[in-house]
C-alpha atoms as a printed R data frame, in Angstrom:
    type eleno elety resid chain resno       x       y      z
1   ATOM     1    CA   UNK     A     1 -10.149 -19.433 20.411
2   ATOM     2    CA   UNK     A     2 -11.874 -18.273 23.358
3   ATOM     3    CA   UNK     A     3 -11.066 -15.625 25.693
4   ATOM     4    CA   UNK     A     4 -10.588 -18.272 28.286
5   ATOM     5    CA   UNK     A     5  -7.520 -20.247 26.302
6   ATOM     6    CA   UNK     A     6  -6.128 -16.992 24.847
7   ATOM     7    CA   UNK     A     7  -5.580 -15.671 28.700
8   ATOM     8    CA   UNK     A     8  -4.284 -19.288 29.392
9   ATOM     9    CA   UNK     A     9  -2.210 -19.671 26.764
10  ATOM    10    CA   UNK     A    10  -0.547 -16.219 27.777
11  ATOM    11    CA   UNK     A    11  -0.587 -16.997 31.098
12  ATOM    12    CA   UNK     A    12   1.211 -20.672 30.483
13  ATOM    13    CA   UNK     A    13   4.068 -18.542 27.845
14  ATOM    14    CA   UNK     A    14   4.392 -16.091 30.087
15  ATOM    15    CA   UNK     A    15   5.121 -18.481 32.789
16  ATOM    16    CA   UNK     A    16   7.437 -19.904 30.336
17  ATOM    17    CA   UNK     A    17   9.554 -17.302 30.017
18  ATOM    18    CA   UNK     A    18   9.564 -16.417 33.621
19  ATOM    19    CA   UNK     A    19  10.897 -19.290 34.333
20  ATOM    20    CA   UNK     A    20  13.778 -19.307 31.827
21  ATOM    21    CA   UNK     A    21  14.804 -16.128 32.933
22  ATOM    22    CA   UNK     A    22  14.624 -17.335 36.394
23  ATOM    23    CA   UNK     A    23  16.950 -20.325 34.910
24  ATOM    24    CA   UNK     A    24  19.615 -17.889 33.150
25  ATOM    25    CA   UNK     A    25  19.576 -15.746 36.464
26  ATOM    26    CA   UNK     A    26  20.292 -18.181 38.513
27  ATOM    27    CA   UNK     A    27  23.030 -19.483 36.216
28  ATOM    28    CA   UNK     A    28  24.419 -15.814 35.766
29  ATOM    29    CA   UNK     A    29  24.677 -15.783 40.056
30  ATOM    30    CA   UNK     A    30  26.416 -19.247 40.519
31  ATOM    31    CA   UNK     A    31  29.161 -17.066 37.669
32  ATOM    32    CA   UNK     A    32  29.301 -14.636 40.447
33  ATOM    33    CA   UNK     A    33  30.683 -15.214 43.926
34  ATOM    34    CA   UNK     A    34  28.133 -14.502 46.597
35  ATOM    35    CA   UNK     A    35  25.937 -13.737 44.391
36  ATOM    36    CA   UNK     A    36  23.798 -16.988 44.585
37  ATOM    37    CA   UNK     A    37  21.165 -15.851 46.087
38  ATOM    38    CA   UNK     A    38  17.224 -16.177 44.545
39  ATOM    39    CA   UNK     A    39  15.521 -13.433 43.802
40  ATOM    40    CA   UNK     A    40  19.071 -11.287 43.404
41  ATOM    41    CA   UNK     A    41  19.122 -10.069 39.864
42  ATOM    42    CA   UNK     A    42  22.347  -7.861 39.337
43  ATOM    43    CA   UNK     A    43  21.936  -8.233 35.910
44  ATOM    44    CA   UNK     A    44  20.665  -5.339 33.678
45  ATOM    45    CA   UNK     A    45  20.718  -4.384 29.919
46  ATOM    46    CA   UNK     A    46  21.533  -0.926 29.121
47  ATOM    47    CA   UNK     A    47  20.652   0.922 26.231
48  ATOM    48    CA   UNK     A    48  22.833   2.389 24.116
49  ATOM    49    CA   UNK     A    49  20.935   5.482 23.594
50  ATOM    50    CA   UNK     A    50  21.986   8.453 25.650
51  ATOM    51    CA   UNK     A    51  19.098   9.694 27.895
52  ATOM    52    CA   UNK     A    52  18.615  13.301 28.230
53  ATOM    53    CA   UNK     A    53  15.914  13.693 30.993
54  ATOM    54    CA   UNK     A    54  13.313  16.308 30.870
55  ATOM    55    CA   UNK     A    55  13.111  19.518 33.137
56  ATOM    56    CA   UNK     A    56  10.700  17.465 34.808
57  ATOM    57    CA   UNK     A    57  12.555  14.901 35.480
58  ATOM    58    CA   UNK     A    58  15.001  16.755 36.931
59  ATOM    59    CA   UNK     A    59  13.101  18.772 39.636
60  ATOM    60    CA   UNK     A    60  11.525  15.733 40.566
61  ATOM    61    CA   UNK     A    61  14.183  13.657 40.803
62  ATOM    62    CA   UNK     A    62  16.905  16.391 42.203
63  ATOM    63    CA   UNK     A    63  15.700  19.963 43.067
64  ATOM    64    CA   UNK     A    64  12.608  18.927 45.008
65  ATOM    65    CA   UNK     A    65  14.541  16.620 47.314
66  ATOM    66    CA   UNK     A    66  17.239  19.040 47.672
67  ATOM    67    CA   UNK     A    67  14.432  21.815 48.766
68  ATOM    68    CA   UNK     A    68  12.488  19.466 51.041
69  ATOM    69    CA   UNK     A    69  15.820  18.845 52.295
70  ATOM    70    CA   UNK     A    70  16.951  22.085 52.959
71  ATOM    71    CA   UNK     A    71  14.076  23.183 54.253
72  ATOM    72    CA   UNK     A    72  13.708  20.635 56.822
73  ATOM    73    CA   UNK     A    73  17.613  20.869 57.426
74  ATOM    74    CA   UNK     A    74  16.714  24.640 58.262
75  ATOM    75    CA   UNK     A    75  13.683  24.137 60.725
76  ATOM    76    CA   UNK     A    76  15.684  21.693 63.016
77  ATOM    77    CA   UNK     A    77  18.651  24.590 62.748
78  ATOM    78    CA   UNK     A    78  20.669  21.941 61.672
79  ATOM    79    CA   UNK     A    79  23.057  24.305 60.039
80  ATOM    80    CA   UNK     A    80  25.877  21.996 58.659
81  ATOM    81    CA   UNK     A    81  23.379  20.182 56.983
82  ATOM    82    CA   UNK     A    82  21.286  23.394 55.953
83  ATOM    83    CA   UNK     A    83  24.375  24.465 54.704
84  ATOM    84    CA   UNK     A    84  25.548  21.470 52.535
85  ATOM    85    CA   UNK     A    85  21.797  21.293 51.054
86  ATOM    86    CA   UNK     A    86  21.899  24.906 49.925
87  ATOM    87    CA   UNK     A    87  25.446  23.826 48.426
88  ATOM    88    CA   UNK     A    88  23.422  20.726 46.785
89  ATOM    89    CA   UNK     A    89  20.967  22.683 45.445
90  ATOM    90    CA   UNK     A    90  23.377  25.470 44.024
91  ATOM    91    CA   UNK     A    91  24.808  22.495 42.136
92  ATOM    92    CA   UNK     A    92  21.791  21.172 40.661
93  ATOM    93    CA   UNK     A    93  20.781  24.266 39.792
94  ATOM    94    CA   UNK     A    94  23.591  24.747 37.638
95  ATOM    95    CA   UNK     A    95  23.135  21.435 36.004
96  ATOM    96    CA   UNK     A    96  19.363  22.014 35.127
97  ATOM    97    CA   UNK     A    97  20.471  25.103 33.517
98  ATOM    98    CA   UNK     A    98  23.064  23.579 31.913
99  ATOM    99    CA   UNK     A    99  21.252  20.141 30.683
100 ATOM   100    CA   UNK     A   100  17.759  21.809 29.262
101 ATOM   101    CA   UNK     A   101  18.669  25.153 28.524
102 ATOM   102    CA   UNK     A   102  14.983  26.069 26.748
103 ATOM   103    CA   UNK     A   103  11.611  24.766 28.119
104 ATOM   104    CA   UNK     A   104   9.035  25.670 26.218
105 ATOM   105    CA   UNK     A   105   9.676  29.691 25.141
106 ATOM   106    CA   UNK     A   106  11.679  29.748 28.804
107 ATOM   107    CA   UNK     A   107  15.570  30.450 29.274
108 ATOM   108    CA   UNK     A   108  16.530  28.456 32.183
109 ATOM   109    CA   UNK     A   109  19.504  29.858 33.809
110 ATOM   110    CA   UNK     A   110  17.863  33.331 32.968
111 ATOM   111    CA   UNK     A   111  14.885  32.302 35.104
112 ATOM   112    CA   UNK     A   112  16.986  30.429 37.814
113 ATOM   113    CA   UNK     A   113  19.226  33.729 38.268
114 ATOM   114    CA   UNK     A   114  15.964  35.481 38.249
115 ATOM   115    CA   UNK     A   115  13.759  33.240 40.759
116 ATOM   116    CA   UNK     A   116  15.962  31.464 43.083
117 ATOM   117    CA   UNK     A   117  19.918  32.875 42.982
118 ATOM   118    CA   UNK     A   118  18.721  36.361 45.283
119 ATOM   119    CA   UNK     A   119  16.552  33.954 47.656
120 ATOM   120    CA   UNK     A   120  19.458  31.169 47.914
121 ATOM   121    CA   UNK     A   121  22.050  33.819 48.478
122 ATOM   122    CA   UNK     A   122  20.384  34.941 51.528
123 ATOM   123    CA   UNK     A   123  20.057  31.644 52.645
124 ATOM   124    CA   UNK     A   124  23.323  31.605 52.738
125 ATOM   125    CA   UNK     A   125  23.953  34.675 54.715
126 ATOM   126    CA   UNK     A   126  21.111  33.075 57.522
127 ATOM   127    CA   UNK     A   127  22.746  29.878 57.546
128 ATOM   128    CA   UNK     A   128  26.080  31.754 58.363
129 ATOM   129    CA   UNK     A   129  25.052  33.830 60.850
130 ATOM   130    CA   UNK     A   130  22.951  30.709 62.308
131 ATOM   131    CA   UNK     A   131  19.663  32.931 62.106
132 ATOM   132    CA   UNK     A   132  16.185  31.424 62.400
133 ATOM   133    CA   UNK     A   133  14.125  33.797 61.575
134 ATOM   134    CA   UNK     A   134  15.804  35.281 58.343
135 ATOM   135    CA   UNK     A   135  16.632  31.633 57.168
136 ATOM   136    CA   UNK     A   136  12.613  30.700 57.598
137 ATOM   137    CA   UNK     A   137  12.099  34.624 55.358
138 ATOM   138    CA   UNK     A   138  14.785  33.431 52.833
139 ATOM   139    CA   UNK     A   139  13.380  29.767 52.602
140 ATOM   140    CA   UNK     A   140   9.771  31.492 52.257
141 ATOM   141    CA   UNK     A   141  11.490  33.475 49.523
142 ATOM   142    CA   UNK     A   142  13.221  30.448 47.686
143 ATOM   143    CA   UNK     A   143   9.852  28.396 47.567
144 ATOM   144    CA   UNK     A   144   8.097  31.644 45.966
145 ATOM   145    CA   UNK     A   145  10.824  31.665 43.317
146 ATOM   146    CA   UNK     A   146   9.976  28.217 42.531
147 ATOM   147    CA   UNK     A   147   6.294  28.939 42.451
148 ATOM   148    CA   UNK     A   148   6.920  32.094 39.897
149 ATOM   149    CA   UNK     A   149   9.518  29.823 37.679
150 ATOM   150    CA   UNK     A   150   6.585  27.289 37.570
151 ATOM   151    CA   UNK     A   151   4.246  30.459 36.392
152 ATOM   152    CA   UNK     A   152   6.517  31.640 33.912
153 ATOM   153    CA   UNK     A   153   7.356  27.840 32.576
154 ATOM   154    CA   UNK     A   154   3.034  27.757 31.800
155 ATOM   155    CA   UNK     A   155   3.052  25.643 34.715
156 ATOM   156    CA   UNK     A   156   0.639  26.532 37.468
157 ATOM   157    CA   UNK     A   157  -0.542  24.069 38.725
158 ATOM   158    CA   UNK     A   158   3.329  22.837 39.834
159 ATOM   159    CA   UNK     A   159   2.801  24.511 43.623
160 ATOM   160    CA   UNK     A   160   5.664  24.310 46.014
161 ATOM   161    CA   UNK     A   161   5.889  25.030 49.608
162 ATOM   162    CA   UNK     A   162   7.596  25.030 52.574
163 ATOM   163    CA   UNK     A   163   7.794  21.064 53.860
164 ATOM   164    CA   UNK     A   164   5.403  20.425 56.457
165 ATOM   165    CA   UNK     A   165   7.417  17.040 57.911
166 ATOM   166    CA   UNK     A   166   9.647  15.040 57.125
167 ATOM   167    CA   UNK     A   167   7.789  11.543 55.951
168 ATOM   168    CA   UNK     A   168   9.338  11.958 52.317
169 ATOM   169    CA   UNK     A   169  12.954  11.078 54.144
170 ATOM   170    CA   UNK     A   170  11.632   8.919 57.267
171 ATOM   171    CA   UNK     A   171  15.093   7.409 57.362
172 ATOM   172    CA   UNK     A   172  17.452  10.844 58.381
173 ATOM   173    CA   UNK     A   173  17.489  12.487 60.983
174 ATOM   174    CA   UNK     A   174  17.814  16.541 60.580
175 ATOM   175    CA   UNK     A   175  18.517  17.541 64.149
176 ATOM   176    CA   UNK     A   176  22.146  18.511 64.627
177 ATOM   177    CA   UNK     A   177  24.149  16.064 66.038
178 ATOM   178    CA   UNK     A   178  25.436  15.893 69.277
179 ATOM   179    CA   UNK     A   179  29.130  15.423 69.307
């Protein structure tokens, strides 16, 4: 067979099942009140394996946002919301430490205590006394305790710092609000 009918012929079965599964979802929303819509697949198969995500997966996914977060929370004195980010990122914290307690030759929640608990701490004491300038020194602080986990983990290249806008979360707003 030429390359030409092998790439049709798994171009045609490929169309073949897309358009069965098109069928069955279609099928599957007319089951489901207001859910007839095309191209709205609530459907999904889960696996039955547990999924135990990696340390990477887990800055990425939860202490990065959280820091961005905070950080930008912080700039805009927005200290509510600088508060209840520092409050987030206690939490995850904790988790991390808790869900991949060994990287590599590293002890997590030794290294979080050791990196980012003394910086986070006085974040909290700046975001309670509503003070710029030692919340920027704390934050400053914090992202250098990241940057020394990340040397300790054999990870160098990993460089955080302080966010420089807020384009990752275009859709909040991190002034205070005006009540």
């Amino acid at each position: 067979m030429t390359g030409r009918w092998r790439y049709l012929s798994a171009a045609m079965l490929l169309a073949a099942v897309v358009t069965r599964a098109g069928m069955a979802q279609q099928q599957h929303h007319h089951d489901m009140p207001g859910m007839n819509m095309p191209g709205m697949d609530m459907t999904e198969t889960k696996s039955a394996a547990p999924y135990h995500p990696g340390l990477g997966e887990l800055m990425m996914a939860f202490v990065q946002p959280r820091h961005i977060k905070l950080g930008l929370a912080g700039a805009a004195q927005n200290w509510a919301l600088a508060a209840y980010e520092l409050g987030e990122l206690r939490e995850t914290f904790e988790d991390v430490g808790k869900l991949v307690p060994k990287h590599g030759g590293l002890a997590i929640p030794p290294a979080i205590a050791a990196t980012v608990t003394p910086p986070m701490n006085a974040l909290a004491a700046a975001i309670k006394a509503k003070d710029a300038a030692a919340l920027a020194k704390s934050y400053a602080e914090l992202t250098a305790g990241c940057n020394a986990c990340h040397q300790s983990a054999d990870h160098p290249m990993i460089v955080i710092q302080t966010p420089t806008g807020a384009g990752a979360f275009p859709d909040q707003d991190f002034r205070p609000s005006q009540k």
